[in-house]
C-alpha positions in Angstrom: -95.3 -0.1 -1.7 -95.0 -0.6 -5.3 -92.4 1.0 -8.0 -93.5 3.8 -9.7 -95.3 5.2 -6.1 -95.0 8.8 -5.7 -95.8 11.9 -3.1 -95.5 15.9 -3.8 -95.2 18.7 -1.5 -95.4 22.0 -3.1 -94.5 25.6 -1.1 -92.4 28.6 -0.8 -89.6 29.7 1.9 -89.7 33.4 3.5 -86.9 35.4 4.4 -87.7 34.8 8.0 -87.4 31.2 7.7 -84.0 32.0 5.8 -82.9 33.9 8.1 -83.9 31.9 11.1 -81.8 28.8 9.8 -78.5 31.3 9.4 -79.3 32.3 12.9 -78.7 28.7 14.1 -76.3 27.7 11.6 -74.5 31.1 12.7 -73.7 31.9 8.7 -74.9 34.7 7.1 -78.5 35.5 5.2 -78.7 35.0 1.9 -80.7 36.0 -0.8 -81.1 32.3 -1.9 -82.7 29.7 -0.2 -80.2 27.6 1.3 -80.1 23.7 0.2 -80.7 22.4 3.8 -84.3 23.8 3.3 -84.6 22.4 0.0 -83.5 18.9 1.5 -85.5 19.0 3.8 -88.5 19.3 1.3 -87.1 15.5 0.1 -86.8 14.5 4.0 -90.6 15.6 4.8 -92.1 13.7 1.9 -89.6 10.7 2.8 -90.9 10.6 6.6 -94.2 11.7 6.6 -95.8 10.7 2.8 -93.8 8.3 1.3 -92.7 5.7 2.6 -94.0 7.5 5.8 -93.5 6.9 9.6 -90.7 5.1 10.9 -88.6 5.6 7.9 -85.2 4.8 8.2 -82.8 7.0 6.2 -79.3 4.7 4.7 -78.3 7.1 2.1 -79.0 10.3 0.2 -77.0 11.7 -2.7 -78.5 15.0 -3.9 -77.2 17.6 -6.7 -78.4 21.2 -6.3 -78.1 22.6 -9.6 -79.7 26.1 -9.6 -79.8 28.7 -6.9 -83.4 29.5 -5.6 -84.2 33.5 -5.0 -86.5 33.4 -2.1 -90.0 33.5 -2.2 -89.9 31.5 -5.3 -92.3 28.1 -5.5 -91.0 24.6 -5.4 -92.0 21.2 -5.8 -90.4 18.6 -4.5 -91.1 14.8 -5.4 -90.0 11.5 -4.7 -90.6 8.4 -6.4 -90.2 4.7 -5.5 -87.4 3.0 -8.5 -87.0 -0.3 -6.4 -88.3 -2.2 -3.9 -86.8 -5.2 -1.7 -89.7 -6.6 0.6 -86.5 -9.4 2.3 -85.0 -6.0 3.4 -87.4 -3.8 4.2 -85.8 -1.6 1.7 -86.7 1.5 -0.9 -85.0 3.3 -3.1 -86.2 6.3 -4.1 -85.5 9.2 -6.9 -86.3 12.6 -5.6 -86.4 16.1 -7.2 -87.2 19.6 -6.7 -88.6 22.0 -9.8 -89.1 25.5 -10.0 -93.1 26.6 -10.6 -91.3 27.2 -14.1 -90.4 23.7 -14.2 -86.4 24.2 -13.7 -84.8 21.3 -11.8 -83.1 22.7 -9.0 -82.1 19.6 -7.0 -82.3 16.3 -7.9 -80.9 12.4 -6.3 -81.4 9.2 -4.8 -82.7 7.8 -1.3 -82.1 4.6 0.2 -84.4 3.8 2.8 -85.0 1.4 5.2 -88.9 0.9 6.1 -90.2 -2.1 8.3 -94.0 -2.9 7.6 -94.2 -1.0 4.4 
């Protein structure tokens, strides 16, 4: 694991997968997608791409900065800004862009990640 490391996932959320997380959060649909989905972009690169499995999440400050209208295509990204092999740990910068290029979300990770 080296500074300047990075991972992308790229996709688009439906109404039915809006609409299925206001079903179990028991809120209202929206015509946006809701920022737990576009965290969760960040926590899927964070434990399956980069560092990967076994990650251990410490902190996560994220903005959101721009509604997203459903459908629309985003890219999230996270980048390793420091590394500390004596404690296993990684801090990351992550964000999320519009196909457009409009930053919609953007923060930092601290992460704990044993073997990495």
């Amino acid at each position: 694991m080296e500074v300047g490391a990075s991972a992308e996932l790229t996709r688009t959320f439906s109404r039915a997968e809006v609409e299925a997380l206001s079903h179990l959060a028991g809120t209202g649909v929206r015509e946006n997608v809701p920022e737990p989905l576009i965290g969760g972009m960040i926590s899927c690169l964070l434990g399956t791409r980069l560092p990967g499995h076994g990650t251990n999440w410490l902190k996560q400050d994220l903005q959101f900065l721009e509604a997203v209208p459903i459908g629309a295509e985003l890219t999230a990204r996270v980048e390793v800004t420091r590394v500390r092999p004596e404690k296993s740990l990684i801090d990351l910068w992550a964000s999320v862009r519009t196909a457009g290029g409009t930053l919609v979300c953007e923060g930092r990770s601290l992460v704990l990640a044993r073997g990495r």
